[in-house]
C-alpha positions in Angstrom: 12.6 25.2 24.3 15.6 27.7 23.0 17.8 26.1 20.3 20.6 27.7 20.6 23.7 27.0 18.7 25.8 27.2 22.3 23.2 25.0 24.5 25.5 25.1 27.9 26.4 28.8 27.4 22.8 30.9 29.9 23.6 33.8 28.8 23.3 34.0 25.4 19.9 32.5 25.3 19.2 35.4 28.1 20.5 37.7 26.2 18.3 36.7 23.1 14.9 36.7 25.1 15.9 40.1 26.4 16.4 41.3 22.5 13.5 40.1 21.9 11.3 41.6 24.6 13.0 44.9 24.6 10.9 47.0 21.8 7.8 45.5 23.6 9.4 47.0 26.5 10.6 50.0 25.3 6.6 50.5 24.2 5.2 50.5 27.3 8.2 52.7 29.5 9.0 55.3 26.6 7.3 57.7 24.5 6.6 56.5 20.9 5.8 58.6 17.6 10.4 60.1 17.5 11.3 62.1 14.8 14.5 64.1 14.1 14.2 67.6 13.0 16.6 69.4 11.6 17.9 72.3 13.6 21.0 75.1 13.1 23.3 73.6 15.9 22.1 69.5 13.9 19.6 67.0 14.4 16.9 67.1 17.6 14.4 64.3 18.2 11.3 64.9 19.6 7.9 63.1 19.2 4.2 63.4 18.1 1.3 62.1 19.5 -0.4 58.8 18.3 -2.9 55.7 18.9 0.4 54.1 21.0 0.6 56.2 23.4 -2.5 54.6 24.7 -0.2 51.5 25.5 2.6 53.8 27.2 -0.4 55.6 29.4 -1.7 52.3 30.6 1.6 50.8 32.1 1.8 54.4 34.1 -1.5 53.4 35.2 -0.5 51.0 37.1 2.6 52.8 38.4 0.3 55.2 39.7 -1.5 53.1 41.5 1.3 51.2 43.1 2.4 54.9 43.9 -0.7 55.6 45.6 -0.8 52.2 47.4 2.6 53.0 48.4 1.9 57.0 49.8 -1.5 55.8 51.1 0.4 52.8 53.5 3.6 54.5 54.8 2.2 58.1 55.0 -1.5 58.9 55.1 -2.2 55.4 57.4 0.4 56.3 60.1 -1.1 59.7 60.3 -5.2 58.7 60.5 -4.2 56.5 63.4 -2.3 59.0 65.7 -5.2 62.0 64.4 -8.4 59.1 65.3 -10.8 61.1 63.0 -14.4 60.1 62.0 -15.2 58.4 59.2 -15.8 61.4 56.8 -13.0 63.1 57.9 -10.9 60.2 57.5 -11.7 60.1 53.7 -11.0 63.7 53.1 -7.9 63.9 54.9 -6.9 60.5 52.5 -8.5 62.6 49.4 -6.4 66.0 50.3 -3.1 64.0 51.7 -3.1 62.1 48.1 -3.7 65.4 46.1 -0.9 67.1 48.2 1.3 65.0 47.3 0.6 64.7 43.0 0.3 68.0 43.1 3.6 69.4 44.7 5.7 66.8 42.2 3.6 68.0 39.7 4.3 72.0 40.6 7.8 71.1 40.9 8.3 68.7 38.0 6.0 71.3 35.5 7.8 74.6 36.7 11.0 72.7 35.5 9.8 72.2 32.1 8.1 75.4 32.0 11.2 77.4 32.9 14.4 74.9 30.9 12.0 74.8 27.5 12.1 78.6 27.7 7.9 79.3 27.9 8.3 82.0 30.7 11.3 84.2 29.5 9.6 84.3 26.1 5.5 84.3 26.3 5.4 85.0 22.5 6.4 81.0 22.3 3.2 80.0 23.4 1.4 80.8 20.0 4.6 81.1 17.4 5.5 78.6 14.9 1.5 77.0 15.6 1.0 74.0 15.9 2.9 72.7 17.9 3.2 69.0 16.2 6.3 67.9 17.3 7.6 67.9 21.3 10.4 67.6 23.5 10.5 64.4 25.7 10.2 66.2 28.8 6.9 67.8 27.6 5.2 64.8 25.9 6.3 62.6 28.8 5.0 64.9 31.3 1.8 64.7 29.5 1.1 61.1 29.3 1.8 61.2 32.8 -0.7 63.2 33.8 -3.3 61.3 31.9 -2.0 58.2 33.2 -2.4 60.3 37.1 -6.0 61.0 36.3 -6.8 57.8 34.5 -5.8 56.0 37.4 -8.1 58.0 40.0 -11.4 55.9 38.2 -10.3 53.0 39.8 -8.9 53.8 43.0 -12.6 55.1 43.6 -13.5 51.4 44.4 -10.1 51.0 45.8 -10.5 53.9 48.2 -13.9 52.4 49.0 -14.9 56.1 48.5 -18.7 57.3 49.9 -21.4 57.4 47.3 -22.2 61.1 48.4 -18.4 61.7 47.1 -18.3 60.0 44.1 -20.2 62.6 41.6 -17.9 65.4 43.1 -14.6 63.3 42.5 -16.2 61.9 38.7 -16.7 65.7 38.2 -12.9 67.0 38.9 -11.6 63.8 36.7 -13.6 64.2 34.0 -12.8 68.1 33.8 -9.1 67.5 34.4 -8.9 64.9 31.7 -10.5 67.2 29.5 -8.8 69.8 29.5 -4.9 68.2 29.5 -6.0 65.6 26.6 -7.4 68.4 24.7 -4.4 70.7 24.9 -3.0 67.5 24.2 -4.9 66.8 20.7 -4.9 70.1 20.2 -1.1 70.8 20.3 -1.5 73.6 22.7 0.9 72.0 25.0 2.8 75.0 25.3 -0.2 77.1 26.8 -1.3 73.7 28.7 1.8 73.6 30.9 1.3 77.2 31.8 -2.4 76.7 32.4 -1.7 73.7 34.5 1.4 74.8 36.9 -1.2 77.9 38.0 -3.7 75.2 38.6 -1.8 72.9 40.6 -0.3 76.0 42.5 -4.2 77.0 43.8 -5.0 72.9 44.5 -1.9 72.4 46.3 -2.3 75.5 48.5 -6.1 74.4 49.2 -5.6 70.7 50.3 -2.7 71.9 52.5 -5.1 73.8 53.8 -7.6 71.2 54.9 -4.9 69.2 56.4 -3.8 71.6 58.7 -7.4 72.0 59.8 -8.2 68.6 59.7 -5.2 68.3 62.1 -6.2 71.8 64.5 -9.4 72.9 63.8 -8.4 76.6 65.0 -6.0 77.0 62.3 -7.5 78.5 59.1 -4.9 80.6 58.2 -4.1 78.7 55.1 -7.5 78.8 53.8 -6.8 82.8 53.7 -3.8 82.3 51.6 -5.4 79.6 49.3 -8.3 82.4 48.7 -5.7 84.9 47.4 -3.9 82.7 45.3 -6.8 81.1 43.3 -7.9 84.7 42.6 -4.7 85.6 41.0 -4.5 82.2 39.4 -7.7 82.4 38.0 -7.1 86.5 36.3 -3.3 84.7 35.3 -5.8 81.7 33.8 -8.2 84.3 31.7 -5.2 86.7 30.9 -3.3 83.8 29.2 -6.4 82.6 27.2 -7.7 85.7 25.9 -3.7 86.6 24.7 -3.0 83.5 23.2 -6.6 82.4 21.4 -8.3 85.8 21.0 -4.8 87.5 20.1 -1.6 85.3 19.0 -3.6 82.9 17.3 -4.9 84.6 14.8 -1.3 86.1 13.7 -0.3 82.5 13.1 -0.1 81.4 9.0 -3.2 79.1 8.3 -2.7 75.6 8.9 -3.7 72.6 6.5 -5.1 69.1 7.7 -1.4 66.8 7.9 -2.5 63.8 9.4 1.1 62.4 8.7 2.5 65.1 11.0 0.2 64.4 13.6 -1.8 67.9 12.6 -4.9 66.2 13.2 -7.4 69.0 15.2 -5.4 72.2 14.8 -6.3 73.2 12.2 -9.7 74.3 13.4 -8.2 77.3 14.7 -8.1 78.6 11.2 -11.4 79.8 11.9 -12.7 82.8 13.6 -16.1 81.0 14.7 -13.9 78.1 16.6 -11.3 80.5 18.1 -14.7 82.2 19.7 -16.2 79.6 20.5 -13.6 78.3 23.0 -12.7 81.7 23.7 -16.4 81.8 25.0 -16.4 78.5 26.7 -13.1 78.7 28.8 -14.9 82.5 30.1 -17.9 80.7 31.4 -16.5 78.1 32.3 -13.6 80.8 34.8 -16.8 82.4 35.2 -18.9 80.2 37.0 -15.9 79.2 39.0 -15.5 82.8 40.1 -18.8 82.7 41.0 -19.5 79.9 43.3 -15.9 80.8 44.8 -17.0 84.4 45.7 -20.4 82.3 46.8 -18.4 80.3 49.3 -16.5 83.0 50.3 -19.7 85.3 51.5 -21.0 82.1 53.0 -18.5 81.4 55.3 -17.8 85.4 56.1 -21.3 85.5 57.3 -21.2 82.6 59.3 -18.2 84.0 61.2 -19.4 87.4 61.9 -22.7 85.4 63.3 -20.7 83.1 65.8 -18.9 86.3 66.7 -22.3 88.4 67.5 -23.6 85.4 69.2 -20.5 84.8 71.1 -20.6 88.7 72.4 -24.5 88.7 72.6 -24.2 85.8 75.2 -21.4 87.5 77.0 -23.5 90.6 77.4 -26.5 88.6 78.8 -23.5 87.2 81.4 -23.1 90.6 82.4 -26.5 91.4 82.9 -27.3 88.3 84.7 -24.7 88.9 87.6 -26.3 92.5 88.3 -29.1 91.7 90.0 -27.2 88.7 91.6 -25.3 91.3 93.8 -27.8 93.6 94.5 -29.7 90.0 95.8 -26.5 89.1 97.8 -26.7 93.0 99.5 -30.1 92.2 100.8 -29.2 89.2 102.8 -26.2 90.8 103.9 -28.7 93.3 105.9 -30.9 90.3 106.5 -28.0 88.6 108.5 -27.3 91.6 110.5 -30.8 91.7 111.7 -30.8 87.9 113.0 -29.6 87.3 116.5 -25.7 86.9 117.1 -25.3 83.2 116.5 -27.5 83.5 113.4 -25.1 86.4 112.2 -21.7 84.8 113.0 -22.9 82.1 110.8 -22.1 82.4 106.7 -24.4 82.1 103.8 -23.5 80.9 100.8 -24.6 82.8 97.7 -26.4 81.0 95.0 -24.2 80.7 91.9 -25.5 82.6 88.6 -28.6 81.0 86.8 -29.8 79.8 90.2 -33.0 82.2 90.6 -36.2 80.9 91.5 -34.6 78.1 93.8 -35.0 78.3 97.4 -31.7 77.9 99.8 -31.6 76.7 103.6 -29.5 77.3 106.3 -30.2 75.1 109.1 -30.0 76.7 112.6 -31.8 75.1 115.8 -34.8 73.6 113.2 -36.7 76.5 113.4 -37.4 77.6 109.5 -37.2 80.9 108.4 -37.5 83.3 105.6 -36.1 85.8 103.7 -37.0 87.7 100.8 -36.6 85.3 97.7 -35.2 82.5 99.7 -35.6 80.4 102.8 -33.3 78.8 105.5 -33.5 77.0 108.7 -31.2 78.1 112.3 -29.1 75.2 113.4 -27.4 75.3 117.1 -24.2 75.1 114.7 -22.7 78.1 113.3 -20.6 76.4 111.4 -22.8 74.2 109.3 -24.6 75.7 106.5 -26.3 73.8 103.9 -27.8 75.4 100.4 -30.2 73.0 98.8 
């Protein structure tokens, strides 16, 4: 019951409950952890990370997945039914037509950060003034975001009713995703992160646009060719950018102390030569044995081509050779129709069609049987009727 000084006035008492609610609101919409830093043109606010962000990435949780509910029903649903594909194609075409769609906004929404917070015209930015405690909105929102996007994917597995033979493949690619963003995250190598993750998203989106256009015409694989160049040059842009800013601009930086207060909670590690290796070392394995079961799949499917292509010209050379002998055959019963009496002669025989040796035709004149070389035939009174069995 609201007591309210002014009982007949509604708007004052909605106005209070909306004052009220509004910093809960403002918890779960907006970015917490603001701080205004002094700058040369005045005061700038930008944020830190901490534990409420957790409450900020669960509400995008849920917009995700009214965003996927959304893409899934007026898009991807519409599509399946006019395409009538089976069962497994159906779930990869909803797996690829989902991605396609997170990952262009993503491209798009990334290369504007990327370019307006000035990390491309000045690469030097990516390791100066580390860490990198404090952030823009643009950056830290685009962050919580993309854990919120990722996040979101655990459940949608059982929403998606996705196969069991797909699950460990899909738990794989979250897991790794979610790794990597949280810990350039926690890590305040956001800088480095967005770069990582617009060359990322540039390969994905190019490979399940791919697999929709073949999912669609299974003739076209042109964009499979394009998606192979670009996750090569992604990939040597991906260990470029590593070995630049951990093995080299790192280590320029002024040490670091532990300032919980400033959110400085992990950085710090990079202080040491043994930890800066140590990821060094990971992230090349890691591009490593990416490289490698790419290059794998590659020589796969190259020698699969080239053997539908020799089968394909083996067969037609065993065509060839097959309708030799078949006219030399047809020759000989030419002469043997010349032989035969006038009414067996003004009478046509039909040849036997290719991959017909070894049956026996008849030609039915007058019921008396007779035969040739490799096939046999009866004289009808008819000249006009001519049967091959």
């Amino acid at each position: 019951k609201c007591l309210l000084p002014e009982p007949r006035n509604p708007r004052f008492c909605l106005h209070r409950i909306i004052k009220v609610t509004a910093k809960t609101a403002f918890l779960f919409i907006l970015p917490q952890y603001n701080v205004s830093v002094p700058t040369a043109d005045g005061e700038l606010v930008q944020y830190h990370y901490g534990l409420k962000d957790l409450v900020t990435i669960l509400f995008y949780i849920f917009i995700a997945i009214i965003l996927h509910a959304v893409v899934q029903e007026y898009a991807l649903d519409k599509i399946n039914r006019r395409l009538h594909l089976s069962k497994v194609k159906h779930s990869k075409f909803n797996e690829s037509g989902q991605l396609v769609a997170f990952h262009l906004t993503s491209l798009i929404w990334c290369l504007y950060v990327v370019v307006t917070e000035g990390y491309v015209s000045n690469p030097q930015s990516l390791w100066e003034n580390y860490p990198h405690v404090y952030l823009p909105f643009q950056v830290k929102f685009f962050y919580l975001c993309q854990l919120a996007y990722w996040l979101h994917a655990l459940p949608e597995l059982y929403f998606q009713k996705v196969r069991k033979e797909d699950i460990p493949r899909q738990l794989q690619c979250i897991a790794l995703y979610l790794v990597h963003i949280a810990g350039a995250y926690l890590l305040n190598l956001t800088r480095l992160g967005l770069i990582l993750l617009l060359l990322q998203y540039l390969a994905e989106f190019f490979f399940h646009m791919a697999r929709l256009v073949y999912f669609t015409d299974e003739n076209n694989e042109k964009l499979f060719n394009v998606w192979a160049v670009v996750f090569v040059v992604t990939k040597l842009f991906t260990l470029t950018l590593y070995i630049l800013v951990i093995g080299f601009g790192l280590p320029r930086v002024e040490n670091q102390a532990l300032e919980p207060e400033k959110g400085n909670l992990f950085s710090f590690l990079f202080n040491h030569i043994l930890f800066r290796m140590s990821v060094l070392l990971l992230v090349c394995l890691f591009q490593a044995s990416v490289m490698w079961r790419f290059i794998h799949f590659q020589l796969r499917r190259w020698r699969e081509y080239w053997h539908e292509q020799s089968s394909r010209k083996r067969a037609a050379a065993c065509a060839k050779q097959q309708a030799k002998p078949l006219k030399r055959d047809s020759g000989k019963q030419g002469a043997l129709g010349n032989r035969l009496p006038r009414a067996v002669g003004a009478t046509s025989l039909q040849c036997p069609k290719a991959g017909w040796m070894g049956l026996w035709a008849a030609w039915a004149v007058g019921g008396v049987p007779a035969h040739g070389p490799w096939m046999g035939f009866k004289i009808s009174s008819n000249p006009n009727r001519s049967i091959i069995l």
